[in-house]
N, CA, C and O atoms as CSV, one atom per row, in Angstrom:
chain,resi,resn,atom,element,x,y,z
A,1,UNK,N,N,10.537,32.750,-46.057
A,1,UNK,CA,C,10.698,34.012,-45.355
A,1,UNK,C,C,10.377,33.784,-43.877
A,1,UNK,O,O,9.366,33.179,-43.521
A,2,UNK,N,N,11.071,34.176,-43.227
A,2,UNK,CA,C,10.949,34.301,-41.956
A,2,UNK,C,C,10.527,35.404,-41.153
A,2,UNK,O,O,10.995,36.523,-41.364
A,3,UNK,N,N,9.495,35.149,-40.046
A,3,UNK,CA,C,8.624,36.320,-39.674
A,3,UNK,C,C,9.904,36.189,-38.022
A,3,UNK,O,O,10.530,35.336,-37.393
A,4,UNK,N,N,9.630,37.770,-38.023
A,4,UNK,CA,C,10.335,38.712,-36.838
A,4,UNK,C,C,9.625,37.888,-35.417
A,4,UNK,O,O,8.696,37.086,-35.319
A,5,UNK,N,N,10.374,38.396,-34.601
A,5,UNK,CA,C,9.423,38.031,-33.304
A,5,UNK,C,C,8.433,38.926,-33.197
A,5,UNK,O,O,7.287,38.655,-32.839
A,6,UNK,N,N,8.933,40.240,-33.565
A,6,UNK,CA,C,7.713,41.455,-33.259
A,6,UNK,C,C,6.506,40.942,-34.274
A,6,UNK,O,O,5.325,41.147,-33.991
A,7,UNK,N,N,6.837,40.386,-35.251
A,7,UNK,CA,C,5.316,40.564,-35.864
A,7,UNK,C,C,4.416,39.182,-35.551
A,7,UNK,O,O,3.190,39.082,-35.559
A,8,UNK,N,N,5.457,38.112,-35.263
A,8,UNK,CA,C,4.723,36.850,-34.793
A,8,UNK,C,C,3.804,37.555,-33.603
A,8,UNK,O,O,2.577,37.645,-33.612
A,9,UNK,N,N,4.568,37.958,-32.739
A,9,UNK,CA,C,3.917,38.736,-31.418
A,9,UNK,C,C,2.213,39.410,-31.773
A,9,UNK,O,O,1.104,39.320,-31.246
A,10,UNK,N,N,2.715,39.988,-32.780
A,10,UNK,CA,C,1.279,40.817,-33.335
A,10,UNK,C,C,0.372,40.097,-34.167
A,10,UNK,O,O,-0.758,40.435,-34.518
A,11,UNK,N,N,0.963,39.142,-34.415
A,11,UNK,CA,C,-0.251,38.098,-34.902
A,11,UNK,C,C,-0.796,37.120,-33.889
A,11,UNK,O,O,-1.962,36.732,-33.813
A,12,UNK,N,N,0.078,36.830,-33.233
A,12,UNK,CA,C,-0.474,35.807,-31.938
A,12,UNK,C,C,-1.764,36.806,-31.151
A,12,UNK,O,O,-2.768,36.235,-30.724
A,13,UNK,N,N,-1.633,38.057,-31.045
A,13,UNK,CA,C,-1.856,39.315,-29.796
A,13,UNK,C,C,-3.645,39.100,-30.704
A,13,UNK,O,O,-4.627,38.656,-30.109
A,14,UNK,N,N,-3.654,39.574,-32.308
A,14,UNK,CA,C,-4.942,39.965,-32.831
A,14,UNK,C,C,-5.800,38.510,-32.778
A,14,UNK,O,O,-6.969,38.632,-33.143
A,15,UNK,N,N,-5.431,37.296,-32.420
A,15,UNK,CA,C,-6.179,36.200,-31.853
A,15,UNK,C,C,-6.693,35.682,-30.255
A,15,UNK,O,O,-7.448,34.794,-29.861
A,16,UNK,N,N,-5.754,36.866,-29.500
A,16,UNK,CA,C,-5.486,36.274,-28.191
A,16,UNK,C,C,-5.192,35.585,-27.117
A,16,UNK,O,O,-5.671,35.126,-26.080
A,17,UNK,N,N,-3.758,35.722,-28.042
A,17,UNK,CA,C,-2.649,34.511,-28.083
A,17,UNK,C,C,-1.449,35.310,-27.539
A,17,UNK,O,O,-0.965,36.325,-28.039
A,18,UNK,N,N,-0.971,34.523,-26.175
A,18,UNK,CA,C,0.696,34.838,-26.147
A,18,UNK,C,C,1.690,34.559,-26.909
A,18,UNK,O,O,1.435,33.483,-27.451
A,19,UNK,N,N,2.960,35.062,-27.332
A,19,UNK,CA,C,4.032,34.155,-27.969
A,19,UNK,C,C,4.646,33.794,-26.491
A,19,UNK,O,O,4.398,34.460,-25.486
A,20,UNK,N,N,5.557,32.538,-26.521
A,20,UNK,CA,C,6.164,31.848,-25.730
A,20,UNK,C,C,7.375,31.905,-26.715
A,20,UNK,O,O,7.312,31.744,-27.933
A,21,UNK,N,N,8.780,32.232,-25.773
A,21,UNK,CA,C,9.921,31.957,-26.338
A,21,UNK,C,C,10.450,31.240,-26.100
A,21,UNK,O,O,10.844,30.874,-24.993
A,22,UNK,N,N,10.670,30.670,-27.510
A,22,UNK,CA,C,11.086,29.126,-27.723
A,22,UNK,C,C,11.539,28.859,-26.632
A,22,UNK,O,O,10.849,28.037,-26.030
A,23,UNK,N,N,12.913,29.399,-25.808
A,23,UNK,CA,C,13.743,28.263,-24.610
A,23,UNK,C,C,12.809,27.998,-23.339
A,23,UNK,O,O,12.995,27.170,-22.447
A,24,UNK,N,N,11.941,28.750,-23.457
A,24,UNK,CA,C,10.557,28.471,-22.285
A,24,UNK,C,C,9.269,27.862,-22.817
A,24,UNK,O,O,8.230,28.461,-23.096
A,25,UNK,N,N,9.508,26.662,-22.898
A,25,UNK,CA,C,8.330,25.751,-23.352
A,25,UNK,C,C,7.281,25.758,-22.138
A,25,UNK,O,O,7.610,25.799,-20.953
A,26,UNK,N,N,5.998,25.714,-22.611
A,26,UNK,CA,C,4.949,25.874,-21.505
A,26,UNK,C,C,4.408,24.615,-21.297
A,26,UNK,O,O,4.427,23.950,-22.333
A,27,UNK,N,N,3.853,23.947,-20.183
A,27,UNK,CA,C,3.367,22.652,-20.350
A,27,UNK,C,C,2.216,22.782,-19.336
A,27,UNK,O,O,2.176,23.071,-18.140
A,28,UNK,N,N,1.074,22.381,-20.483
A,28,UNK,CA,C,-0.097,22.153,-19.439
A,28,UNK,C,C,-0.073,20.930,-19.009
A,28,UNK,O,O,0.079,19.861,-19.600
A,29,UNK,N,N,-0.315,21.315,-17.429
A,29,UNK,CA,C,-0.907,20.319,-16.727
A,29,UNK,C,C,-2.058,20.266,-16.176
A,29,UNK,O,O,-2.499,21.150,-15.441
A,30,UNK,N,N,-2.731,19.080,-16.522
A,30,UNK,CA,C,-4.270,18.813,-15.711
A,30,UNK,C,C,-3.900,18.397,-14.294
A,30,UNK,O,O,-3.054,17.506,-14.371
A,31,UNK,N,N,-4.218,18.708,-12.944
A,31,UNK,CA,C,-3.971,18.490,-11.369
A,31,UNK,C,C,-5.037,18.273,-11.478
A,31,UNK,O,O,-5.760,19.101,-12.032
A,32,UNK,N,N,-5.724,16.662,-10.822
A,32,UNK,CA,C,-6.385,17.015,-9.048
A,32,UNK,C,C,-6.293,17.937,-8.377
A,32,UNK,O,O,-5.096,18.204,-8.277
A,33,UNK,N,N,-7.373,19.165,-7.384
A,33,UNK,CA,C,-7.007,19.740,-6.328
A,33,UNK,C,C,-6.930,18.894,-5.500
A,33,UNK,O,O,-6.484,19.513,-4.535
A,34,UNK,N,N,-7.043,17.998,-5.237
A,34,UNK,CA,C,-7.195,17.100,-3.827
A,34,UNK,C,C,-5.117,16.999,-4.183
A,34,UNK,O,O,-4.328,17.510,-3.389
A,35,UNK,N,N,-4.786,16.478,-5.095
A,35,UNK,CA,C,-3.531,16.578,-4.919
A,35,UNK,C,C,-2.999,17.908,-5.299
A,35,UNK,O,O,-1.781,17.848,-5.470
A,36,UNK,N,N,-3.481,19.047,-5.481
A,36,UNK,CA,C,-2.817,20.402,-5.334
A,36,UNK,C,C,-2.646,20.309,-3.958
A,36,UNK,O,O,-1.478,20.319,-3.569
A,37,UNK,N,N,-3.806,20.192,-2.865
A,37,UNK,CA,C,-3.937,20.131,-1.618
A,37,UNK,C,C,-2.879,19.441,-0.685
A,37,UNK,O,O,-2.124,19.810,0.214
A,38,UNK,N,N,-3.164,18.336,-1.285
A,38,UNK,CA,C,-1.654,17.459,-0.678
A,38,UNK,C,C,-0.360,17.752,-0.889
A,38,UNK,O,O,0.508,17.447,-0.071
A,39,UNK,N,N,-0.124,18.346,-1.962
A,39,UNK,CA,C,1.463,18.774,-2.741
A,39,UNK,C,C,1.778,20.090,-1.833
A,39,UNK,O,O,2.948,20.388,-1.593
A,40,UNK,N,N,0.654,20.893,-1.321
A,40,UNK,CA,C,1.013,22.043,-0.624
A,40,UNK,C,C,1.288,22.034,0.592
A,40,UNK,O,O,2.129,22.813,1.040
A,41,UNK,N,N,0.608,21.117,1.400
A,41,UNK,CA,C,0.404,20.911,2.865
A,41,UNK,C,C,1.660,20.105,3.204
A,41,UNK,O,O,2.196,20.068,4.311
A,42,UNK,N,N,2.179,19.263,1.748
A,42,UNK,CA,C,3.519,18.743,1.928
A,42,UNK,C,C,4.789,19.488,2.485
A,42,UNK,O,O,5.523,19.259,3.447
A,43,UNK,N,N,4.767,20.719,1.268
A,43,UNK,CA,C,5.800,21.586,1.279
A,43,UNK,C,C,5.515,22.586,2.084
A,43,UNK,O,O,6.540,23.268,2.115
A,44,UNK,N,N,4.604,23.133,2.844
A,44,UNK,CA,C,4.470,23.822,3.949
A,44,UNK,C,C,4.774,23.226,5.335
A,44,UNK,O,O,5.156,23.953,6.252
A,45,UNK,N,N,4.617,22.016,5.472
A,45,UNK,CA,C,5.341,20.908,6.212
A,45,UNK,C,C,6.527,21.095,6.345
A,45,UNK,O,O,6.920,21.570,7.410
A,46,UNK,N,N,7.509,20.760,5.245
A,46,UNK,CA,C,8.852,20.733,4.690
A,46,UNK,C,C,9.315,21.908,4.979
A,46,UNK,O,O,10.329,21.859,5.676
A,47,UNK,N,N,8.810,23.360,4.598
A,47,UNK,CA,C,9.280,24.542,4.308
A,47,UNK,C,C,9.461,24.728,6.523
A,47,UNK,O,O,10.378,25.071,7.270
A,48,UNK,N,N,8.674,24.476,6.636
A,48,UNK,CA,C,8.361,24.798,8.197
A,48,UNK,C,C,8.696,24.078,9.099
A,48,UNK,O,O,8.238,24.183,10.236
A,49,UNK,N,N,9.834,22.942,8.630
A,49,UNK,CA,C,10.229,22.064,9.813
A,49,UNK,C,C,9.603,21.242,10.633
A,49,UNK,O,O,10.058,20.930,11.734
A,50,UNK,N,N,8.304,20.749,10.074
A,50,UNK,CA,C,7.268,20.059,10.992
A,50,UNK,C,C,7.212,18.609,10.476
A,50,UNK,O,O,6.842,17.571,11.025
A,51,UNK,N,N,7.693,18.865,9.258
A,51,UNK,CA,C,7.181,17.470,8.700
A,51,UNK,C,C,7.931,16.293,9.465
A,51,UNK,O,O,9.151,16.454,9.430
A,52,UNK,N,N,7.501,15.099,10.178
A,52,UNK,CA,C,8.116,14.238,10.536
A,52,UNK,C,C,8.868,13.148,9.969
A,52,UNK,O,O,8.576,12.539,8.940
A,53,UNK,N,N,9.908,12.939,10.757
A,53,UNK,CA,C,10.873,11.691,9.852
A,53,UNK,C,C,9.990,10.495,9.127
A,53,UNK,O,O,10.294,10.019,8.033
A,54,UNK,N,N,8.836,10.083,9.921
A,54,UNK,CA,C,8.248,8.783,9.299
A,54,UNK,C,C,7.577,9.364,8.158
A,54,UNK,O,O,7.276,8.668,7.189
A,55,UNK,N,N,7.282,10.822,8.230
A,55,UNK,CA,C,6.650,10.947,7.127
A,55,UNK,C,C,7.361,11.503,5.516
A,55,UNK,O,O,7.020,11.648,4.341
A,56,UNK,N,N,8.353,11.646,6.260
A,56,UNK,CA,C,9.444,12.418,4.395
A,56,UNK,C,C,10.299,10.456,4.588
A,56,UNK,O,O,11.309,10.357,3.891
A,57,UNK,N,N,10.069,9.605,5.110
A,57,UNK,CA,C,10.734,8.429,4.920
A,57,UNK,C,C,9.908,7.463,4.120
A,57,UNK,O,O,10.511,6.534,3.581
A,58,UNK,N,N,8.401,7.575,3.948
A,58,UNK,CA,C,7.589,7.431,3.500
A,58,UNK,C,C,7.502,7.544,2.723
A,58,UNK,O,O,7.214,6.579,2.015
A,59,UNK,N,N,7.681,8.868,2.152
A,59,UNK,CA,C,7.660,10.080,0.749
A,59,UNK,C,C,8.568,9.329,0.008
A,59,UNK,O,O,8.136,8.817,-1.025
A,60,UNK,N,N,10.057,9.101,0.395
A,60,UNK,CA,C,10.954,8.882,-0.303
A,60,UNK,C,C,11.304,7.688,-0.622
A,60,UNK,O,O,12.204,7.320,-1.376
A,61,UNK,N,N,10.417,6.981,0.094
A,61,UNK,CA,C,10.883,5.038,-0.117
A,61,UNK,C,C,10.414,4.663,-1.340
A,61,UNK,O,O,9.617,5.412,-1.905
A,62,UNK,N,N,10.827,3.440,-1.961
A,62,UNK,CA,C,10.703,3.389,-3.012
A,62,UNK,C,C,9.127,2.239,-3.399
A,62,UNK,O,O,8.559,1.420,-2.676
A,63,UNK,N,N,8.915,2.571,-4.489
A,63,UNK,CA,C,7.386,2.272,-4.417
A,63,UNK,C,C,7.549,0.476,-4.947
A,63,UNK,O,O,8.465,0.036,-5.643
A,64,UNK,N,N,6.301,-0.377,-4.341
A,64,UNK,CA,C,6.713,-1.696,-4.453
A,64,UNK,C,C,6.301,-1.831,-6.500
A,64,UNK,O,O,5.512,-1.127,-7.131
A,65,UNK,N,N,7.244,-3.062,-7.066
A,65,UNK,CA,C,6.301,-3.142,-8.213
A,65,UNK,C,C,4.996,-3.265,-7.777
A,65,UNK,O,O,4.694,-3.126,-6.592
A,66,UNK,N,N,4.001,-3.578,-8.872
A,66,UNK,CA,C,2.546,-4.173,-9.197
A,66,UNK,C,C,2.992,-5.913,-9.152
A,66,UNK,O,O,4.080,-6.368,-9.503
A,67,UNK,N,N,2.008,-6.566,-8.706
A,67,UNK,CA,C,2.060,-7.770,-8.730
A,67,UNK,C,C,1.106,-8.384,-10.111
A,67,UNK,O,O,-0.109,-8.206,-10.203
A,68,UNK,N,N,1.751,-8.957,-10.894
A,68,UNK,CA,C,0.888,-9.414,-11.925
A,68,UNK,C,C,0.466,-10.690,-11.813
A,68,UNK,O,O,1.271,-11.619,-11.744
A,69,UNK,N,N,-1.196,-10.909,-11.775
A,69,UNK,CA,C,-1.329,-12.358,-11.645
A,69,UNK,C,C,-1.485,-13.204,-13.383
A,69,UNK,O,O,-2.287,-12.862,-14.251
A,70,UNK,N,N,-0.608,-14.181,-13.471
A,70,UNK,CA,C,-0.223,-14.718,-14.761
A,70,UNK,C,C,-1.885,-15.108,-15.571
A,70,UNK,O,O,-2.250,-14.974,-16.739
A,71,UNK,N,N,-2.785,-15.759,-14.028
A,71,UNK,CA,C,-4.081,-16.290,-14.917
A,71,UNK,C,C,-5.108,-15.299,-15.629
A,71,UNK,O,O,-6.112,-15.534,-16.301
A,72,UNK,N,N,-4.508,-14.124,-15.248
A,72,UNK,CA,C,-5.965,-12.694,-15.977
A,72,UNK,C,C,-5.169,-12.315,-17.161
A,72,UNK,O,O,-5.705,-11.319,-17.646
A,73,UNK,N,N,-3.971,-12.714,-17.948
A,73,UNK,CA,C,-3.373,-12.418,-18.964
A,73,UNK,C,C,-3.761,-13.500,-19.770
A,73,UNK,O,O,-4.191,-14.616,-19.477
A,74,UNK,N,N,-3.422,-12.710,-21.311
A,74,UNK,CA,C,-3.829,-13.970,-22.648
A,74,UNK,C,C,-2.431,-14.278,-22.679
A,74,UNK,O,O,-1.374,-13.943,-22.144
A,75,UNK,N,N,-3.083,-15.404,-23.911
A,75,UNK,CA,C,-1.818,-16.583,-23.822
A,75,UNK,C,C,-0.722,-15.645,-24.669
A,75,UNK,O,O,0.327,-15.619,-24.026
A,76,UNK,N,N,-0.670,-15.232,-25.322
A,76,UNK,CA,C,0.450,-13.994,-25.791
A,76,UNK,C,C,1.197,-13.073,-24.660
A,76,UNK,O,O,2.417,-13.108,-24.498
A,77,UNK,N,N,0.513,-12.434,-24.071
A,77,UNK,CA,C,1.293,-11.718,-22.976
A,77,UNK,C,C,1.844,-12.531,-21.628
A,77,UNK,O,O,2.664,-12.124,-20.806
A,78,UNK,N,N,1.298,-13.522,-21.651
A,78,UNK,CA,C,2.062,-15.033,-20.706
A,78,UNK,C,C,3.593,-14.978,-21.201
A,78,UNK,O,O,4.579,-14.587,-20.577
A,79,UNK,N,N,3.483,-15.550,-22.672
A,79,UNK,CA,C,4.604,-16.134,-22.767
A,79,UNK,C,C,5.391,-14.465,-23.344
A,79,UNK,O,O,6.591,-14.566,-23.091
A,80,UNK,N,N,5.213,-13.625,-23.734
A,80,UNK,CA,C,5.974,-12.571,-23.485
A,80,UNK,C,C,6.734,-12.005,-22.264
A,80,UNK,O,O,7.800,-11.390,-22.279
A,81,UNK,N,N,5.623,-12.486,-20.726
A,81,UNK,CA,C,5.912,-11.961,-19.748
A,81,UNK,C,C,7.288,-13.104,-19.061
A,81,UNK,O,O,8.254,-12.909,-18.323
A,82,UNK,N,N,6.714,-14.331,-19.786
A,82,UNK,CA,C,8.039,-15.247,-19.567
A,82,UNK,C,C,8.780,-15.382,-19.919
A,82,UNK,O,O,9.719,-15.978,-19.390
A,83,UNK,N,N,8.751,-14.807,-21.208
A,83,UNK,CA,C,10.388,-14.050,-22.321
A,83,UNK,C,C,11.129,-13.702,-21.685
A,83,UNK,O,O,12.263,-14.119,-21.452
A,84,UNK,N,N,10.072,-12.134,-20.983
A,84,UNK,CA,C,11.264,-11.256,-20.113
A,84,UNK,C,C,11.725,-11.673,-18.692
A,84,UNK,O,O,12.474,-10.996,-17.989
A,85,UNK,N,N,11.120,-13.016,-18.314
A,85,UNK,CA,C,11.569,-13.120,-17.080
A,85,UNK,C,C,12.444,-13.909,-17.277
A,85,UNK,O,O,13.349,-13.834,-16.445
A,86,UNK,N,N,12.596,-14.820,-18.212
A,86,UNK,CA,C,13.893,-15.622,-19.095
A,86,UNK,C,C,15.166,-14.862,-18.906
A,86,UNK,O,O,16.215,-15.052,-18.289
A,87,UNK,N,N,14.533,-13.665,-19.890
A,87,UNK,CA,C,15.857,-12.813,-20.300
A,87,UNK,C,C,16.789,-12.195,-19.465
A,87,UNK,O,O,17.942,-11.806,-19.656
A,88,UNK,N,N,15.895,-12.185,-18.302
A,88,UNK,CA,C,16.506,-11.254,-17.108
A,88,UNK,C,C,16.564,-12.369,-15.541
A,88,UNK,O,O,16.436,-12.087,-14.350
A,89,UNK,N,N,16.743,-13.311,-16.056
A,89,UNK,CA,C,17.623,-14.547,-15.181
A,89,UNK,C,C,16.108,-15.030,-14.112
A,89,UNK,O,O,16.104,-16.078,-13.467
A,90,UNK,N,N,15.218,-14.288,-14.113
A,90,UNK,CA,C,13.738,-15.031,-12.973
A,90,UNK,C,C,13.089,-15.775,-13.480
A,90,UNK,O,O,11.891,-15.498,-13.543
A,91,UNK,N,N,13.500,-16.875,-13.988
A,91,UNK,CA,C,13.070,-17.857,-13.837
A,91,UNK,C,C,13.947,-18.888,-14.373
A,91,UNK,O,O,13.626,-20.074,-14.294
């Protein structure tokens, strides 16, 4: 049997609970304020025409890999990491 929306509603309500409809999934997120702070001062930047070229060129460049040094890995993830560098022509 399938329950109505109205009565799901009224059972969620006597716990103190919203219903969420289904096509609007809710997603918590945990933030830093230090990066709420930054994410705002960004787009108030942006929104306001101030932000400078070096700095939205910055924003948008692309981030370097991680450098992995081979000697802090075990001997399993060595030769895995040299699998994939096999597989994909580096080395």
């Amino acid at each position: 049997m399938t329950a109505t929306q109205e009565e799901l509603t009224k059972r969620a309500a006597r716990f103190g609970l919203t219903l969420q409809v289904p096509h609007q999934p809710v997603k918590t997120v945990h933030v830093d304020e230090a990066v709420l702070a930054s994410r705002a001062a960004r787009f108030h930047m942006a929104d306001t025409g101030k932000e400078t070229l070096e700095a939205r060129a910055a924003r948008f460049a692309p981030k370097a890999d991680p450098v992995i040094d081979p000697s802090t890995l075990s001997e399993e993830a060595r030769a895995a990491l040299e699998q994939r560098a096999r597989r994909f022509g580096m080395l």
